[in-house]
N, C-alpha and C positions, 0 to 999 in steps of 0.2 A: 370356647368356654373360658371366661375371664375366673381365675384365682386370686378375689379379693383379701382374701382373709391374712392378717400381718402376723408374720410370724415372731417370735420372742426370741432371741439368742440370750436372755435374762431368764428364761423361763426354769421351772426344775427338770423339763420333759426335754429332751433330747430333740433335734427340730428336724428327723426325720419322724417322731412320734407326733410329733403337732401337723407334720403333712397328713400321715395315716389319719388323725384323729381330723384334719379337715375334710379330706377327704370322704371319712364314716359320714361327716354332718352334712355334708353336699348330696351323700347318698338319700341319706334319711329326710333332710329337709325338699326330695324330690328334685332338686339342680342338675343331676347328673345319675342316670340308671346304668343297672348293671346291663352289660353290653355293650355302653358308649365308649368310644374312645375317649382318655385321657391327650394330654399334650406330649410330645417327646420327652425323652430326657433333659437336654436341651433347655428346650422351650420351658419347660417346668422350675426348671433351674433359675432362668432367667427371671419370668413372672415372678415366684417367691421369692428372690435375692437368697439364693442358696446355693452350694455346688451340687455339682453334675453326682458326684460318690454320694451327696445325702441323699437326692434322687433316688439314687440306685440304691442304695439300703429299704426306702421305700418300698421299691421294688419285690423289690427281695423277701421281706417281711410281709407284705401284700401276700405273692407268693405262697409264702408259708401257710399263711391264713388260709388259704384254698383248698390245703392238701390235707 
């Protein structure tokens, strides 16, 4: 699963909220359903140009949203 979408470090949104928020639109635009795996942390990091902790914040806040 290719993560084209460029993130902003300009942005006002925090760039583990422009992951979440790609994420949502990957979902919705049908790219990727619930079920599929994601990439590792890692791997996720790498594709975005991000760190591994924003990642994980993702994570995290993904998470939340669940419960």
């Amino acid at each position: 699963m290719a993560m084209s979408q460029v993130l902003s470090k300009d942005s006002e949104k925090y760039l583990y909220q422009q992951v979440i928020d790609m994420i949502k639109q990957m979902q919705n635009s049908g790219t990727i359903r619930v079920g599929d795996k994601l990439p590792s942390l890692r791997k996720l990091s790498q594709q975005l140009n991000v760190s591994i902790p924003t990642c994980l914040l993702y994570t995290s806040d993904a998470a939340d949203d669940m419960q």
